[in-house]
C-alpha positions in Angstrom: 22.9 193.2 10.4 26.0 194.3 11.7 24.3 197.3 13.8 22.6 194.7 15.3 25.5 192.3 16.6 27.2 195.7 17.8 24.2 196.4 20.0 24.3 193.0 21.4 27.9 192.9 22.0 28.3 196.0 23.8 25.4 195.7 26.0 27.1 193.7 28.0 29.7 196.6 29.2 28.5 200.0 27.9 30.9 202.6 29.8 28.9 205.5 28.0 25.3 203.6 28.4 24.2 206.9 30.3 24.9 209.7 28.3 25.7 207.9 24.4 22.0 207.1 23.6 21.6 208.2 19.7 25.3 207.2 18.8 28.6 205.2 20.8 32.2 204.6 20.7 32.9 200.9 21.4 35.7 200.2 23.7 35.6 196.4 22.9 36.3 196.9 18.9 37.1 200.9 18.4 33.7 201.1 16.0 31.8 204.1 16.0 28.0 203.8 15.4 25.4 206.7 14.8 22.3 204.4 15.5 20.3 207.3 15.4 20.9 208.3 11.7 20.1 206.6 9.1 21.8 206.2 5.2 18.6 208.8 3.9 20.0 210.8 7.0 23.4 211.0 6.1 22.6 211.9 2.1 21.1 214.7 3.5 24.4 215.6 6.5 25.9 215.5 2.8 23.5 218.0 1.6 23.4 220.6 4.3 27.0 220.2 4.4 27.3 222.0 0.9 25.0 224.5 2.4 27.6 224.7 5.0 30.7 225.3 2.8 28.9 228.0 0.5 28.1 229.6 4.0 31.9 229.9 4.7 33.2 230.8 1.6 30.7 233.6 0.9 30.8 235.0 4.1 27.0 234.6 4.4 24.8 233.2 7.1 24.0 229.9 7.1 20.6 229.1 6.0 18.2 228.3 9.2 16.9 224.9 7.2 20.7 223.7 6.9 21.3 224.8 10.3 18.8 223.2 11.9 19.9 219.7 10.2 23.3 219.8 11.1 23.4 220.9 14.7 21.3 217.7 15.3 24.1 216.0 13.8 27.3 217.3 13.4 27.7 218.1 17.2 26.9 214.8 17.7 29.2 213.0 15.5 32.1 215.3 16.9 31.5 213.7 20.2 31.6 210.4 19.2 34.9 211.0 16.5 37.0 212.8 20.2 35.8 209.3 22.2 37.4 207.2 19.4 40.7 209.7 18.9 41.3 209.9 22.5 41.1 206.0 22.6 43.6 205.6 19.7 45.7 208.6 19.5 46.8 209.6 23.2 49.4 208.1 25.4 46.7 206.6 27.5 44.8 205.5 24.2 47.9 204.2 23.1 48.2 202.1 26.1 44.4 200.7 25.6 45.4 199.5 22.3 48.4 197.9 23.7 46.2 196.2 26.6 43.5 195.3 24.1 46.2 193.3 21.8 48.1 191.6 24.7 44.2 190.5 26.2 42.8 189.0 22.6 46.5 187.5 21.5 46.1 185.8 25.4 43.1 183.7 23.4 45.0 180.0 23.3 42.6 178.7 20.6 43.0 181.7 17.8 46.3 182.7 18.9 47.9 180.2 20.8 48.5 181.6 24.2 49.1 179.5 27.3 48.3 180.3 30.7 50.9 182.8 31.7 49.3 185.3 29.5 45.6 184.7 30.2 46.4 187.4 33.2 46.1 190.3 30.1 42.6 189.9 29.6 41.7 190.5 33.0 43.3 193.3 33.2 42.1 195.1 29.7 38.6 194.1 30.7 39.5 195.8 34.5 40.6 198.9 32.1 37.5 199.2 30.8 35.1 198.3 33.7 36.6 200.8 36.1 37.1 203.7 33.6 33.4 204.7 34.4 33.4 203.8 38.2 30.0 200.9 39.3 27.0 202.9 40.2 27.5 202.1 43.8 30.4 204.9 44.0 27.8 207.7 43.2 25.4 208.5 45.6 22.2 210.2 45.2 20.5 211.6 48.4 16.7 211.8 48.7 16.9 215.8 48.4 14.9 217.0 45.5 15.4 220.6 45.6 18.0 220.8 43.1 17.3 224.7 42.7 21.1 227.0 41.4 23.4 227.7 41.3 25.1 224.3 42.9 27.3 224.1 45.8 30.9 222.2 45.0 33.4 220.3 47.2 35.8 217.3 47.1 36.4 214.4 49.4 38.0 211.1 49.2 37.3 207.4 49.8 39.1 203.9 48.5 37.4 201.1 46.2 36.5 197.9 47.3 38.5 195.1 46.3 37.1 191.9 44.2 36.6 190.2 48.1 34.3 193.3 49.4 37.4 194.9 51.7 38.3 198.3 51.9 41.7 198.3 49.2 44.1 200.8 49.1 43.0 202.1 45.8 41.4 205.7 46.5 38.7 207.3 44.7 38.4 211.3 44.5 35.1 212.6 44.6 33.1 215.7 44.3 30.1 216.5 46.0 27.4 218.5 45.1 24.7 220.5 46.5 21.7 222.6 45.9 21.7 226.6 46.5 20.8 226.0 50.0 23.4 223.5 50.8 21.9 220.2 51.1 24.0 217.4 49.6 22.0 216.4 45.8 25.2 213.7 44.5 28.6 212.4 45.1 30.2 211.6 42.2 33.2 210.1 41.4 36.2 211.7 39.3 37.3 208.5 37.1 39.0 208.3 33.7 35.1 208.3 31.7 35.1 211.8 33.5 37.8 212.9 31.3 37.2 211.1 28.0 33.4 212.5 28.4 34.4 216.1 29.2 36.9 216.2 26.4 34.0 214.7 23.5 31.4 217.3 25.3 33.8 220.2 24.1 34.6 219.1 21.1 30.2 218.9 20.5 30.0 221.8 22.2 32.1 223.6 19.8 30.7 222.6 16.7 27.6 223.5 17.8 28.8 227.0 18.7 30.6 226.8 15.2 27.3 226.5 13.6 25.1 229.0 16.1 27.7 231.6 15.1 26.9 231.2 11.1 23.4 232.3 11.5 22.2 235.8 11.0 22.0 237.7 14.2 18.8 237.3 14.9 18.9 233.8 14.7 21.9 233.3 16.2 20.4 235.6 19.4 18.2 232.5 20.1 19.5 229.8 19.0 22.4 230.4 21.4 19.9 231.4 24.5 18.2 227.5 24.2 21.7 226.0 23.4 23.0 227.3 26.8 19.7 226.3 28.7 20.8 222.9 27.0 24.0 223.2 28.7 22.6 224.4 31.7 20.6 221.1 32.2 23.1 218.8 31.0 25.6 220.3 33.3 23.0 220.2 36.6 21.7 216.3 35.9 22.7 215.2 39.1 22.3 211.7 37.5 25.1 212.9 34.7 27.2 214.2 36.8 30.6 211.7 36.6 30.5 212.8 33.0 30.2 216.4 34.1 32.3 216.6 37.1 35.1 217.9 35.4 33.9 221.2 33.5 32.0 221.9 37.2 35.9 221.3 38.4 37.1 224.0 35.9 34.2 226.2 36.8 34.2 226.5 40.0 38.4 226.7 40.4 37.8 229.9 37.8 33.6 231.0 39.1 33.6 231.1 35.3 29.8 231.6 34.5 30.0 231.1 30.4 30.0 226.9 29.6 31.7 227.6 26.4 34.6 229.1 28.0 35.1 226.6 30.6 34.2 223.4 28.3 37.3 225.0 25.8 39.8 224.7 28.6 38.7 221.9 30.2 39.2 220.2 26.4 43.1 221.5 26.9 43.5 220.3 30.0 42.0 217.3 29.4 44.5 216.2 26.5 47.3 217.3 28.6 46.0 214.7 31.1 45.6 211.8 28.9 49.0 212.5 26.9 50.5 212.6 30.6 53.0 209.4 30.7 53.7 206.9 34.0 57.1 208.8 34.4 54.9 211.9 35.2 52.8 210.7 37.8 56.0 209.0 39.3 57.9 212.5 38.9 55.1 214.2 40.5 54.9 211.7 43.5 59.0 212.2 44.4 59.1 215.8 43.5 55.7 217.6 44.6 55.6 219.7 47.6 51.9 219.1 49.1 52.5 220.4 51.9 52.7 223.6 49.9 49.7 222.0 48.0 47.1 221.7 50.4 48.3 223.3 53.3 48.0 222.1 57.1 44.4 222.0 57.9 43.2 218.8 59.9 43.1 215.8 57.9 45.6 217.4 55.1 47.8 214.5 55.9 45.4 211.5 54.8 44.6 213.6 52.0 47.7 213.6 50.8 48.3 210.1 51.2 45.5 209.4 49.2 46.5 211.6 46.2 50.0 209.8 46.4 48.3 206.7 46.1 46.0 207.5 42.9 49.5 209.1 41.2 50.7 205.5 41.8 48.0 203.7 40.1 48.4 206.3 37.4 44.5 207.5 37.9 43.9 210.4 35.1 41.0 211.5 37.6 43.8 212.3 40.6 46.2 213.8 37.8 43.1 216.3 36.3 41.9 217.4 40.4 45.6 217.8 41.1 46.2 220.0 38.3 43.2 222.3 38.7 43.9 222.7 41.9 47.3 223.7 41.7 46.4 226.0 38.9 46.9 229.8 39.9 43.9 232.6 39.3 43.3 233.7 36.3 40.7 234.3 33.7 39.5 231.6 30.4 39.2 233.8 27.5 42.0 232.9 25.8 43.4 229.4 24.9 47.0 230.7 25.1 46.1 232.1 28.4 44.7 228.6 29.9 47.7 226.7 28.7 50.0 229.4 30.5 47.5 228.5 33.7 48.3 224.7 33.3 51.7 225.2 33.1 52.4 226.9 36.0 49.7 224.3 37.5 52.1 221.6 36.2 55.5 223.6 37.8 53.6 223.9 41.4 53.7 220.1 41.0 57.0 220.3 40.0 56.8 219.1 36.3 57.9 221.2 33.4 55.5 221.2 30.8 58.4 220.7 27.7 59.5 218.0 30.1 55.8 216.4 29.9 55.6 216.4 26.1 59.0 214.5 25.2 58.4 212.3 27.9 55.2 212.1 26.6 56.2 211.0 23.0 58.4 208.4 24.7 55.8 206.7 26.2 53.2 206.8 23.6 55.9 204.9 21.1 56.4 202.6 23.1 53.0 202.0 23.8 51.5 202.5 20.1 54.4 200.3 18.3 53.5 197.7 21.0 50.4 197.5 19.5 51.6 198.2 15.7 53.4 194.8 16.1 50.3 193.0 17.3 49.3 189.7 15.0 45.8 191.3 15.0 45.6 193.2 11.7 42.6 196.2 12.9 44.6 196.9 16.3 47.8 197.2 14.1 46.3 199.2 11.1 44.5 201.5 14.1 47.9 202.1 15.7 49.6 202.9 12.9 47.0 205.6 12.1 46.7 207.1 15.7 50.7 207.7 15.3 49.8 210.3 12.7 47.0 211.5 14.5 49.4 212.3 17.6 51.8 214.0 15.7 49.2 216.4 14.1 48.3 217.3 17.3 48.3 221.0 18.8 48.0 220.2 22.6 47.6 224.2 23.0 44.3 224.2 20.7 41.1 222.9 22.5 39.7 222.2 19.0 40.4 219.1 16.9 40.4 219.3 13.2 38.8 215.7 12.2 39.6 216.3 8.6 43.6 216.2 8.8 43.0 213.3 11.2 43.0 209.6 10.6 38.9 208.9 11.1 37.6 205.7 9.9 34.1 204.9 8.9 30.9 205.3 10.9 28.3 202.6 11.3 24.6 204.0 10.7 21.7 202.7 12.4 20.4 200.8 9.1 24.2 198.9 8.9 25.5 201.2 6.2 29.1 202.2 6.8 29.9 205.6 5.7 33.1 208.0 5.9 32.4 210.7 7.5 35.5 212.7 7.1 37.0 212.1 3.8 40.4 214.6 4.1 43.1 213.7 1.8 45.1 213.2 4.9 42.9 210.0 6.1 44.8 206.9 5.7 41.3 205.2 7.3 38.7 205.9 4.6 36.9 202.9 3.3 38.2 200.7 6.1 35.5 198.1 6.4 33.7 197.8 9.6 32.6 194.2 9.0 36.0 193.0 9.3 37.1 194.9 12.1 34.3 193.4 14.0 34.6 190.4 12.9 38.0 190.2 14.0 37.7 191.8 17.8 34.4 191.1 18.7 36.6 187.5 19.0 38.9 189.4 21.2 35.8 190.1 23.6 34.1 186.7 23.8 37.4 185.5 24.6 38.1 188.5 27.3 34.2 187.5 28.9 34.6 184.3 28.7 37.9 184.5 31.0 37.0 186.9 33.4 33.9 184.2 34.1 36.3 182.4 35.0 38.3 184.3 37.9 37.1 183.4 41.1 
């Protein structure tokens, strides 16, 4: 069975093994999977779903039996759909795609590449290991208090290179502590931060979408256990690389509602990932950090640091350096956060209209890169996410799946099934056999050479 072989496959490097346990975006061949739901499951998404519409249109609340249904699934599905748009229809999903075609066309015995090339499957399988930082960068202390509300601060370190030496590549981390003060978790800011923060807000607001149909009584309670939910998700000190950003967000603003600060962490989270090299480079020659981050002790080595992770074009430096710069304000309005980021963006001397043309510059170059690849799913994929990043509003932390390109989901018992059918979808029916078929190919090939590097 094909759910089966996915399983097996991806075991091997699970980015999203922590938090992904009833459903999972693979990075190796773009597949969704809902291995918690089943085919009966999904005739009965279908079912509530109707229940759903006839909610909207007549203005009534949503029966509690349909409700209860959907928000164990729809939330989660949303999550899963933002992983696989972010990886296909953003400038730095663009240039996965890219790195992913360039790493299985290096394969000398399917595609005939020689030696020179073999180089690009390192460095697509480097993409994808270090996008969720090795356990050993998150530290757990032996406190067990882990009583609220949490204390908050960043530091910085550098990674290790392949030999076990100090590199020059820095890490920025956040460190948390209980409400007395003693250190509970350092945990890193890496690019999984971002792509988990930005699928958290997307299930975060369709569950919200859903509370908010229910009568008011209903809705009264269900939204009091959602945000205990929240609550503990947000305070796992064991989750807390794939939460580190919203507590970023949080803390910059002492915004106590999640909702709020998940909605414009999703904005600021797109503007991140649609953020191309020239940006980072722009910010590096044209940022005043002295300005920045002042002239306490230390400020210098700080600030060498933050250079450094602009260089390597870190999303995790870009979103702390944005936040930061951000001036005081207040969350309750999406119109009002992107005004925040932009004058974020202009203390670090970018111009936010600058950003986006420079933005759609880099993504084509990226994207047709990998519409011009001899492999037929990366291409087709590519193609698709093109659309889906000109359908975009950056300014709106919501994303509509139905006008987007959305292919198929795999359900635990192997049955493929479209999820969002909009006329708009050039992806519905794409078969999920074949697209395994023909990347899973790319990864042996990727595994099988990184064996191989000393």
């Amino acid at each position: 069975m094909l759910i089966e072989k996915l399983q097996a496959s991806r075991t091997r490097l699970n980015v999203l093994a922590k938090c992904d346990v009833m459903a999972s975006y693979d990075f190796f061949t773009t597949i969704v999977s809902l291995d918690s739901l089943s085919s009966e499951d999904f005739k009965k998404i279908i079912k509530n779903r109707a229940s759903l519409q006839k909610s909207y249109l007549k203005k009534e609340p949503l029966e509690f039996e349909a409700y209860e249904a959907l928000s164990k699934t729809q939330p989660l599905i949303a999550h899963e759909y933002t992983h696989y748009y972010d990886c296909t229809s953003t400038v730095w999903g663009a240039r996965y795609l890219s790195m992913m075609s360039n790493a299985y066309m290096a394969d000398d015995r399917v595609y005939g590449g020689t030696e020179k090339d073999f180089h690009h499957a390192k460095k697509f399988h480097d993409l994808l290991r270090f996008s969720r930082l090795p356990n050993y960068y998150t530290y757990k202390t032996p406190v067990t208090d882990e009583s609220r509300p949490w204390t908050h601060y960043e530091s910085m370190g550098n990674r290790f290179s392949s030999a076990g030496e100090v590199s020059d590549y820095p890490v920025v981390f956040s460190w948390f502590g209980n409400s007395k003060g003693q250190k509970l978790v350092r945990s890193p800011i890496s690019t999984i931060s971002i792509l988990e923060c930005s699928a958290m807000a997307q299930e975060i607001d369709t569950y919200i979408g859903l509370i908010n149909l229910l009568d008011e009584n209903e809705r009264s309670v269900e939204f009091s256990l959602y945000t205990k939910k929240l609550l503990d998700y947000i305070y796992n000190k064991g989750l807390t690389e794939y939460s580190v950003c919203a507590h970023l967000m949080a803390n910059k603003y002492k915004e106590p509602d999640i909702v709020l600060t998940y909605k414009a962490s999703a904005i600021l989270c797109r503007i991140v990932l649609n953020t191309p090299s020239s940006i980072y480079n722009q910010i590096v020659r044209e940022c005043d950090f002295g300005a920045l981050f002042g002239s306490t002790k230390g400020v210098d080595a700080w600030v060498e640091k933050s250079l450094k992770g602009l260089e390597y074009l870190e999303p995790g430096f870009l979103f702390y350096l944005i936040c930061h710069a951000m001036p005081d304000g207040k969350l309750d309005k999406s119109d009002d956060v992107l005004s925040l980021i932009c004058s974020g963006l202009k203390k670090l001397g970018v111009d936010y209209e600058h950003l986006k043309s420079e933005s759609e510059v880099e993504f084509l170059k990226y994207s047709n890169l990998a519409i011009t690849s001899k492999i037929e799913s990366i291409s087709k994929i590519s193609g698709s996410g093109q659309e889906n990043y000109n359908r975009t509003d950056w300014g709106n932390s919501r994303i509509d799946f139905y006008e987007m390109n959305i292919p198929p989901a795999l359900l635990g018992d192997s049955v493929e099934v479209d999820v969002f059918s909009g006329d708009k979808n050039s992806l519905k029916g794409l078969s999920l056999e074949a697209l395994y078929d023909e990347l899973v190919e790319g990864q042996i090939w990727v595994e099988r050479f990184v064996e191989a590097c000393a």
